[in-house]
MMTF fields as JSON, N, C-alpha, C and O atoms, coordinates in Angstrom:
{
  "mmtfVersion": "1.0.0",
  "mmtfProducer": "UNKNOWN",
  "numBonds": 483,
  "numAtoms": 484,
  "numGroups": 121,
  "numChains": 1,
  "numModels": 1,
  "chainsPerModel": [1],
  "groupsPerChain": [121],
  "chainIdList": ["A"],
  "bondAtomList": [4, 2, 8, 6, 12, 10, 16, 14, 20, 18, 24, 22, 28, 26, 32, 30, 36, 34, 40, 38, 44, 42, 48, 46, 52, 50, 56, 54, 60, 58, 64, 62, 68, 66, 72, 70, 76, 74, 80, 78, 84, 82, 88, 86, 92, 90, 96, 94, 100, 98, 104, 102, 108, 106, 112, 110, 116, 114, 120, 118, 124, 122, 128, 126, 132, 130, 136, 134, 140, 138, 144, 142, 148, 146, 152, 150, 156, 154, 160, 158, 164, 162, 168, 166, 172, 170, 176, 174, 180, 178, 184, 182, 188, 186, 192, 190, 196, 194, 200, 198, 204, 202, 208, 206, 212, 210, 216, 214, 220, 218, 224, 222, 228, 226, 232, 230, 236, 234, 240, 238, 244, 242, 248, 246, 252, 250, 256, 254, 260, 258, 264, 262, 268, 266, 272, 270, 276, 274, 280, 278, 284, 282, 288, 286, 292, 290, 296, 294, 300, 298, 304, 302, 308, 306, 312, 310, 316, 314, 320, 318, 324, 322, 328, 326, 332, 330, 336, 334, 340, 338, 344, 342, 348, 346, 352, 350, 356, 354, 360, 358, 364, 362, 368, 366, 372, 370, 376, 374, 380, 378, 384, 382, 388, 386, 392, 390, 396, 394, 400, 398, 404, 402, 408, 406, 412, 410, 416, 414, 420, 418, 424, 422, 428, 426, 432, 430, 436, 434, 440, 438, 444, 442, 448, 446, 452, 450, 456, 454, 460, 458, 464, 462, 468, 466, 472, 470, 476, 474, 480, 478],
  "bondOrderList": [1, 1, 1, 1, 1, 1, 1, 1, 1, 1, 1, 1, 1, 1, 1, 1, 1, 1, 1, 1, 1, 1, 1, 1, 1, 1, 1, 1, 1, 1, 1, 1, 1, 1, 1, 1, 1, 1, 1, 1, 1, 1, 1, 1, 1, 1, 1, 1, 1, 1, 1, 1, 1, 1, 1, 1, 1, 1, 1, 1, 1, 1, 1, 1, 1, 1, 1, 1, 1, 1, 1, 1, 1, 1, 1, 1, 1, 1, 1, 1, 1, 1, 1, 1, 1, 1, 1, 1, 1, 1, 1, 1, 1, 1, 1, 1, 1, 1, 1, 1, 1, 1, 1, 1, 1, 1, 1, 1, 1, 1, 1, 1, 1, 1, 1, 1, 1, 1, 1, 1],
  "groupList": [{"groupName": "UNK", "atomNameList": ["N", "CA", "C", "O"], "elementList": ["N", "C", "C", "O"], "formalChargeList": [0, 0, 0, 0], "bondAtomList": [1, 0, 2, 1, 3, 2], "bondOrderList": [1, 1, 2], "singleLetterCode": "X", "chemCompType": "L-PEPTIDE LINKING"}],
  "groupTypeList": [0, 0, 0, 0, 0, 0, 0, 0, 0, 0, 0, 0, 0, 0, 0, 0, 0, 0, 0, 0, 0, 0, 0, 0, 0, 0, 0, 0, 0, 0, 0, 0, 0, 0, 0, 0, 0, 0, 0, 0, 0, 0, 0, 0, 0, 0, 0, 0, 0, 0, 0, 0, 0, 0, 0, 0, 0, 0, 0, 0, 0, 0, 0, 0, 0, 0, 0, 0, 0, 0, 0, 0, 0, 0, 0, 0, 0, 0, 0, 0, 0, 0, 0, 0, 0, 0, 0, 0, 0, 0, 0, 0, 0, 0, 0, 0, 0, 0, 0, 0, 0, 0, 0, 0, 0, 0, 0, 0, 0, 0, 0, 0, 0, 0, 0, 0, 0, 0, 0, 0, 0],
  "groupIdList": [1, 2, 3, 4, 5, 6, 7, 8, 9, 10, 11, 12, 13, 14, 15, 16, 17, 18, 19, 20, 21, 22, 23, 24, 25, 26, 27, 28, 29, 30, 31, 32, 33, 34, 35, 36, 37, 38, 39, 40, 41, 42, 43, 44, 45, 46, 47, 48, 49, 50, 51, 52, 53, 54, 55, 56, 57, 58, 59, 60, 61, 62, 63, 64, 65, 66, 67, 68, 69, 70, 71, 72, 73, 74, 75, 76, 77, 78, 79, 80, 81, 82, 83, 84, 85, 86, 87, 88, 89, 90, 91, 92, 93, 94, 95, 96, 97, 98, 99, 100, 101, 102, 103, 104, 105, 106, 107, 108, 109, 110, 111, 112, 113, 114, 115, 116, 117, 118, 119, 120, 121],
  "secStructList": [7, 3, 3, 3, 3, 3, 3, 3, 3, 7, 6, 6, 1, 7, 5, 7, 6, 6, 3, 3, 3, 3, 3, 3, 7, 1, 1, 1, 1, 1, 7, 3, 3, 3, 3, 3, 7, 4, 4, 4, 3, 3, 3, 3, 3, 3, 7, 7, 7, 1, 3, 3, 3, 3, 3, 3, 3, 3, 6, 6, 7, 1, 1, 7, 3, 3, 7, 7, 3, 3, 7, 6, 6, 7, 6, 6, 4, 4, 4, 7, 2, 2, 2, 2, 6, 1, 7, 6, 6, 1, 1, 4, 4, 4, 5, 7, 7, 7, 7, 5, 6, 6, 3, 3, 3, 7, 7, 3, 3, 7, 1, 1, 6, 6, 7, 7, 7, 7, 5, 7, 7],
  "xCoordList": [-6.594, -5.374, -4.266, -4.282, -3.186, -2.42, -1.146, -1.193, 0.296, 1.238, 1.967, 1.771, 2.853, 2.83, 4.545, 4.806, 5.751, 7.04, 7.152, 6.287, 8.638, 8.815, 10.292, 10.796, 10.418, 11.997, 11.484, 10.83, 12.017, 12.537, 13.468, 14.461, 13.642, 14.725, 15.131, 14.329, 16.464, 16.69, 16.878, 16.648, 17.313, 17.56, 18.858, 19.084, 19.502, 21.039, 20.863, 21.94, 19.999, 19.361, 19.485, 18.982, 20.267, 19.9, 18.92, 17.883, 18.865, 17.682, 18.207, 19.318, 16.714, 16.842, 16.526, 15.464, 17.843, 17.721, 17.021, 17.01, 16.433, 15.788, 14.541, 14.338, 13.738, 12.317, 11.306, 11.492, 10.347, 8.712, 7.939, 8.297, 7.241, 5.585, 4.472, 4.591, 3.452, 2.109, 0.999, 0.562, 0.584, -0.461, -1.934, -2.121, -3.07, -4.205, -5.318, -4.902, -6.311, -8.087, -9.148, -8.997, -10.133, -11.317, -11.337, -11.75, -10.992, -11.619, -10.301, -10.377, -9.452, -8.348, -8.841, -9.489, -8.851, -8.859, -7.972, -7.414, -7.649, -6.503, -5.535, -5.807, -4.128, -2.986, -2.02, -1.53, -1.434, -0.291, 0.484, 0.253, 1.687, 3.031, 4.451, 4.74, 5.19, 6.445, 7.489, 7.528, 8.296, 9.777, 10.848, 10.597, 12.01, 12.575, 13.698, 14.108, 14.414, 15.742, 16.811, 16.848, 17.613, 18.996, 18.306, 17.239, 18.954, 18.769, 17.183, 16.536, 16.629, 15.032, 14.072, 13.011, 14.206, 13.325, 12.079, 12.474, 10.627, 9.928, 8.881, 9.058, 7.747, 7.216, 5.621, 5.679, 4.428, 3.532, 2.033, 1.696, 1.473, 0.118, -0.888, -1.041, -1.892, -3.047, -4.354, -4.349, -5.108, -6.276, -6.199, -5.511, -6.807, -6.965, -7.941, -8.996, -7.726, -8.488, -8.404, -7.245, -8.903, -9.232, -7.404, -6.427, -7.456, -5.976, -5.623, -6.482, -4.374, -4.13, -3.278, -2.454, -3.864, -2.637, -1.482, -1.652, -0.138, 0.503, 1.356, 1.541, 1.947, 2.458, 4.297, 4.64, 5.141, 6.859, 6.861, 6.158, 7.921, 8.888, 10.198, 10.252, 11.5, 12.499, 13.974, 13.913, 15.166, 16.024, 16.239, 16.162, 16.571, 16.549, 15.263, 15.202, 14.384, 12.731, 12.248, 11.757, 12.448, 11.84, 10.311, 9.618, 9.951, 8.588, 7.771, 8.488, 6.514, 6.004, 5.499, 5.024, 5.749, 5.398, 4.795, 5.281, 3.076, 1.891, 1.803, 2.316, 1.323, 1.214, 0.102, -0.887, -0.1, -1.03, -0.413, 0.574, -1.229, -0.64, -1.876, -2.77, -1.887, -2.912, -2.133, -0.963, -3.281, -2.635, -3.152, -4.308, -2.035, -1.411, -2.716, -2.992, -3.302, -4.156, -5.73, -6.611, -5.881, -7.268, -7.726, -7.207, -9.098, -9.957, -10.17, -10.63, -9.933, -11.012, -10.026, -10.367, -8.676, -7.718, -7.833, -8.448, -7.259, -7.504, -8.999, -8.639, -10.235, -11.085, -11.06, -12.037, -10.22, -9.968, -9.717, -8.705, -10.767, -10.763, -9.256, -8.611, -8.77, -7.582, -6.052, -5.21, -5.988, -5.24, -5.171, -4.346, -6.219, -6.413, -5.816, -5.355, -5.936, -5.347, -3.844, -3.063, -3.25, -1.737, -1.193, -1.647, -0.337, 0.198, 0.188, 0.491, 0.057, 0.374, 1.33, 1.278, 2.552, 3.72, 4.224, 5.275, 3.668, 4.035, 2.93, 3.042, 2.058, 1.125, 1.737, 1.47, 2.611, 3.751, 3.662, 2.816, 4.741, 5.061, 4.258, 4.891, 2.864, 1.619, 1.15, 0.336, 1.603, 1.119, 1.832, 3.059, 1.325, 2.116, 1.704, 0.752, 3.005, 3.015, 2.745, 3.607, 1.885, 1.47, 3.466, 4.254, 3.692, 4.772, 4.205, 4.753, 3.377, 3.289, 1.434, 0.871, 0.726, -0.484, -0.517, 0.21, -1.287, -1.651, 0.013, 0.32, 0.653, 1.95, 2.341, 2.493, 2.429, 2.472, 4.176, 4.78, 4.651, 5.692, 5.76, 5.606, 6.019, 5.831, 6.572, 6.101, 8.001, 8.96, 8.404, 7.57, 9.393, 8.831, 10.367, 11.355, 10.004, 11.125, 11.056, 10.286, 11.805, 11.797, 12.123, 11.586, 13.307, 13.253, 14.076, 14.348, 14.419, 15.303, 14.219, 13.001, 15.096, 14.809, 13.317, 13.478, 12.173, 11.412, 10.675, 10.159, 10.849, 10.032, 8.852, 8.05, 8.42, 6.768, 6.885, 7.812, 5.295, 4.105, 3.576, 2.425, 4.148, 3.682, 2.058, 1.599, 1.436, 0.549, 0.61, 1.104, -0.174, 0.162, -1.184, -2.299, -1.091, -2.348, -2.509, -3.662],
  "yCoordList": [-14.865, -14.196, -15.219, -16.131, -15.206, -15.519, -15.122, -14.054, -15.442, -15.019, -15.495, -16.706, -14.985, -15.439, -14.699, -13.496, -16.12, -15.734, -16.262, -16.744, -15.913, -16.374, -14.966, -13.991, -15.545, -14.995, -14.524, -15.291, -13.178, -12.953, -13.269, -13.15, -13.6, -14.78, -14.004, -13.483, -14.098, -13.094, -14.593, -15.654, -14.532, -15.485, -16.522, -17.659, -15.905, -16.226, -16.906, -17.272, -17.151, -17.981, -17.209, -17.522, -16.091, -14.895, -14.432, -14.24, -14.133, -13.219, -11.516, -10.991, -10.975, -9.58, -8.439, -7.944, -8.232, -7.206, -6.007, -5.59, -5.436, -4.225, -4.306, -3.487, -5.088, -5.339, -5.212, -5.379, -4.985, -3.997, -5.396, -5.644, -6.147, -7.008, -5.796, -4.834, -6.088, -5.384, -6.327, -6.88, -6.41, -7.945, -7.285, -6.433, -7.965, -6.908, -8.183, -9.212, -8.192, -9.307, -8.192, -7.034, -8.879, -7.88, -7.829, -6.814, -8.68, -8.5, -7.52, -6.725, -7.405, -5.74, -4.639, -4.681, -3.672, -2.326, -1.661, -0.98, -1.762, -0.987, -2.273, -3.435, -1.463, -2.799, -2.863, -1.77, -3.963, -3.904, -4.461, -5.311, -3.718, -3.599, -4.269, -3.948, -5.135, -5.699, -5.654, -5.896, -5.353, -5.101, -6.4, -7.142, -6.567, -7.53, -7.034, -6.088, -7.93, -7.723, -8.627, -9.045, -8.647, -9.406, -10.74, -11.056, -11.712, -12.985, -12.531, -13.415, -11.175, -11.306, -11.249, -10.875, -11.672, -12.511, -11.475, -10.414, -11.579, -10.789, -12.034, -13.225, -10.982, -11.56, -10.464, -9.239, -11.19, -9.898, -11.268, -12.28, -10.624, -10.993, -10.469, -9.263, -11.23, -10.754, -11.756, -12.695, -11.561, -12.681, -13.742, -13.751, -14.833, -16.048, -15.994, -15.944, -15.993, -15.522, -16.703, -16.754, -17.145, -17.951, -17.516, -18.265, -16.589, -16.081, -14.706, -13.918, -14.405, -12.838, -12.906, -13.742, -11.492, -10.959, -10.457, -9.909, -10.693, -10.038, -9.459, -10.046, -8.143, -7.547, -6.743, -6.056, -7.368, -7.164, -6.338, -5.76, -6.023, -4.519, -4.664, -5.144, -4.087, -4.536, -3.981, -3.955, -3.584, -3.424, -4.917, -6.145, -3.67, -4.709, -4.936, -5.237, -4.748, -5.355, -3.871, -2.94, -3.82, -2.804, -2.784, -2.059, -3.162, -2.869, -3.74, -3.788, -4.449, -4.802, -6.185, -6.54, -7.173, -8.255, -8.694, -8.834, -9.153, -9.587, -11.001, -11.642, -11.627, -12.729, -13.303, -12.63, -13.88, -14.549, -15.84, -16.524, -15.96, -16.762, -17.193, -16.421, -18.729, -19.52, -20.571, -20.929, -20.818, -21.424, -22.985, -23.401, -23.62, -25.097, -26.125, -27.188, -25.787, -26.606, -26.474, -27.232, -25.365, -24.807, -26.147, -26.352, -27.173, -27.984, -27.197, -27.829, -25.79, -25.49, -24.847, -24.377, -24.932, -24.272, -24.991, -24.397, -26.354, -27.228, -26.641, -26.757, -26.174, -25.648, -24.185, -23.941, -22.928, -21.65, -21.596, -22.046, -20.985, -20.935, -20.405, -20.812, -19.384, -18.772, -19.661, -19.814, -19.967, -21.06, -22.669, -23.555, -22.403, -24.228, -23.112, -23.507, -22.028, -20.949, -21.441, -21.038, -22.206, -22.052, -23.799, -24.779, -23.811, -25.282, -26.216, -25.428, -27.262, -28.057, -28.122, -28.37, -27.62, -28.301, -27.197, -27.176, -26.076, -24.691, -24.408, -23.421, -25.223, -24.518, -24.218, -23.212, -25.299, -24.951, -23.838, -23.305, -23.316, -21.996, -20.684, -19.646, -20.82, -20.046, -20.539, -19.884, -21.768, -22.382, -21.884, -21.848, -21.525, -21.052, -22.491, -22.739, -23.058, -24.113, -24.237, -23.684, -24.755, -24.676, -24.948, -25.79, -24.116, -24.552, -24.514, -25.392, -23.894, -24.613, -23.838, -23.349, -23.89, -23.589, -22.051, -21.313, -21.38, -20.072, -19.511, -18.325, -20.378, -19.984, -20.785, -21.984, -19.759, -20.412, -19.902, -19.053, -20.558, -19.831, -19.964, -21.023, -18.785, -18.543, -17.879, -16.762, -18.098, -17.937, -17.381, -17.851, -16.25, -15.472, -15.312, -14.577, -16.137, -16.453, -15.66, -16.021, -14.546, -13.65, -13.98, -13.502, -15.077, -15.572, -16.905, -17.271, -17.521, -18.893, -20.365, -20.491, -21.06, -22.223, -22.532, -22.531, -22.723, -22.795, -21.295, -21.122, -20.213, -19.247, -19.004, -19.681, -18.273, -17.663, -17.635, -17.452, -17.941, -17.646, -16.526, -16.451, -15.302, -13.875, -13.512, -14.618, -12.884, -13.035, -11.395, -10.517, -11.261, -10.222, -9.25, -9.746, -8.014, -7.725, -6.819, -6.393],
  "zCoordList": [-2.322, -2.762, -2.889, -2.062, -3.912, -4.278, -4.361, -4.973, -4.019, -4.083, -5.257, -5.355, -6.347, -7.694, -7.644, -7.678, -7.533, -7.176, -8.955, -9.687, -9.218, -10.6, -11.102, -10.545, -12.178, -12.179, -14.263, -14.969, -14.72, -16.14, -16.673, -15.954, -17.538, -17.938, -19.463, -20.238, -19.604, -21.14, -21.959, -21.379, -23.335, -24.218, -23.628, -24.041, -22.726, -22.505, -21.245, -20.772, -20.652, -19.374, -18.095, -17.016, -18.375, -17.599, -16.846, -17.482, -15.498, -15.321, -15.656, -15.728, -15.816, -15.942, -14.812, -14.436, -14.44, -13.28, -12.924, -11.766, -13.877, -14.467, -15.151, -16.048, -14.9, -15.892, -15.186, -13.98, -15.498, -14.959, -15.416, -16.567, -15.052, -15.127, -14.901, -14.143, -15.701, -15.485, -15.611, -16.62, -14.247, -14.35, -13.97, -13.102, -14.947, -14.711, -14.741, -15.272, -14.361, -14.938, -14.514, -14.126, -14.706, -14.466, -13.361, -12.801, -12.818, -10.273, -10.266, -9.329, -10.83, -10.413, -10.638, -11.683, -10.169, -10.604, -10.771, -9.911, -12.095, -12.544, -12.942, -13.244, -12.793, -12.935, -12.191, -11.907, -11.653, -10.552, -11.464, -12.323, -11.091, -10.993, -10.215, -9.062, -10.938, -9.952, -10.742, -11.949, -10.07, -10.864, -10.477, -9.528, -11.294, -10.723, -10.763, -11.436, -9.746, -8.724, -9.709, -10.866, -8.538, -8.718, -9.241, -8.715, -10.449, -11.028, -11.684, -12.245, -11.584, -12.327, -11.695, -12.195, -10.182, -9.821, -9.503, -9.022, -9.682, -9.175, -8.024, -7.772, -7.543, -6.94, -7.025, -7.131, -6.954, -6.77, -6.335, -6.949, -5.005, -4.738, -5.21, -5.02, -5.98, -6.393, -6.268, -5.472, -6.849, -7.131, -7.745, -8.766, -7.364, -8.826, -9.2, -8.568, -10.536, -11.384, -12.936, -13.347, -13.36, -14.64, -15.151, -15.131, -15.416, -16.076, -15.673, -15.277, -15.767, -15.305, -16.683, -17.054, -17.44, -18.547, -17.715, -16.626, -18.342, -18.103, -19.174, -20.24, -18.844, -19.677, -19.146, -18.183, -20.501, -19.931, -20.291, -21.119, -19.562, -20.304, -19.503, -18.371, -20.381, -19.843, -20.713, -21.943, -20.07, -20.996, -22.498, -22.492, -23.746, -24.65, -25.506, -26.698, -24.735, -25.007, -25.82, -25.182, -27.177, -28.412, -28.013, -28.727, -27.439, -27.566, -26.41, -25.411, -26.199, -25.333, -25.681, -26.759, -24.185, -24.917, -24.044, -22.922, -24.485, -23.742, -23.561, -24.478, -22.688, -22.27, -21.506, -21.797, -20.979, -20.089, -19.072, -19.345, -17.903, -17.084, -16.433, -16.087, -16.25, -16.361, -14.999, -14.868, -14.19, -13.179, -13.436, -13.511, -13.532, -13.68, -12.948, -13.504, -11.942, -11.003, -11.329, -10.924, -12.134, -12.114, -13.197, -14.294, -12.415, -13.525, -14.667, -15.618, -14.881, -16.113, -17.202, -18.288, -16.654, -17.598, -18.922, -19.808, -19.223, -20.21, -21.258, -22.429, -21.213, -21.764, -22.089, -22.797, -21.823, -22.195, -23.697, -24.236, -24.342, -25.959, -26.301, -27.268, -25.311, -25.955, -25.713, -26.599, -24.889, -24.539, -25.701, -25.923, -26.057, -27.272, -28.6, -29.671, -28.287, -29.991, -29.681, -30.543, -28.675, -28.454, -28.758, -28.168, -29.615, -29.827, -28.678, -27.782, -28.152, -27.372, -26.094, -24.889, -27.438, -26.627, -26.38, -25.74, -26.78, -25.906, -24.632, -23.904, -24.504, -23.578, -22.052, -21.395, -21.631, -20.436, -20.113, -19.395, -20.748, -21.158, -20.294, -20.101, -19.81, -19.47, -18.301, -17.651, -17.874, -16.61, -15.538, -15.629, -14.618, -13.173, -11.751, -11.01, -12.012, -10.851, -9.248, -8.566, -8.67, -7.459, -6.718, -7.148, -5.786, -4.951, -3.595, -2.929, -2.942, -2.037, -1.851, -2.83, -0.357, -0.178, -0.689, -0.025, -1.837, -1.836, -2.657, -2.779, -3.002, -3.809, -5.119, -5.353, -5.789, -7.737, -8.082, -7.427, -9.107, -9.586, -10.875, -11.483, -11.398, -13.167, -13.756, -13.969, -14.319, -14.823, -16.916, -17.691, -17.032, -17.859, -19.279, -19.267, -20.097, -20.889, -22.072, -22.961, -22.227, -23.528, -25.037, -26.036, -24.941, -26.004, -25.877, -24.734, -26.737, -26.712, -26.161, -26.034, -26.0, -25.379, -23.779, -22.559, -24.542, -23.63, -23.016, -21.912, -24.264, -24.545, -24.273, -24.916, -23.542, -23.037, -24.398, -25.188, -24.504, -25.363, -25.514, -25.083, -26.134, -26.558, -27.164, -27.446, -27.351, -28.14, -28.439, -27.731, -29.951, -30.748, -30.285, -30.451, -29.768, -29.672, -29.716, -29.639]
}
């Protein structure tokens, strides 16, 4: 198990006080749920797993925007077919950084400068 801290971020470098994550893989049953607080920030423990989709929602946000989050340390991330579908110099963007033993942090950028990687689906 994994603890996975990280903050929603609006275009304006904002966090978003009011926004829902829905993070799901196959070892879940079902999908968990974290909301974020004051500055955005959410937080939610789950499995590691190759990748966890995740999915925003949030004031502002017309509709839903899917993602994925890929942990920064894993040898085998660099080889994920869906991940090489993503430019280079956006791949960042999807990596969730080791901060300390059993703790990642993965910051979730809606639009502007240094933008999560959406995917259409």
């Amino acid at each position: 198990r994994v603890v996975i801290r990280g903050r929603l971020i609006d275009g304006a470098g904002a966090g978003i006080p009011d926004g829902l994550l829905e993070w799901w893989h196959p070892a879940l049953p079902g999908v968990l749920r974290s909301t974020t607080e004051d500055g955005g920030r959410f937080q939610i423990e789950t499995l590691k797993t190759p990748h966890v989709a995740v999915r925003v929602l949030g004031r502002g946000i017309q509709t839903q925007y899917v993602t994925r989050l890929y942990f920064a340390d894993d040898p085998d991330v660099s080889s994920d077919p869906v991940l090489q579908l993503v430019p280079e110099h956006r791949r960042h963007t999807l990596l969730a950084q080791p901060a300390a033993a059993g703790e990642y942090v993965f910051n979730v950028v809606v639009q502007g400068e240094n933008e999560t990687v959406f995917f259409d689906i």
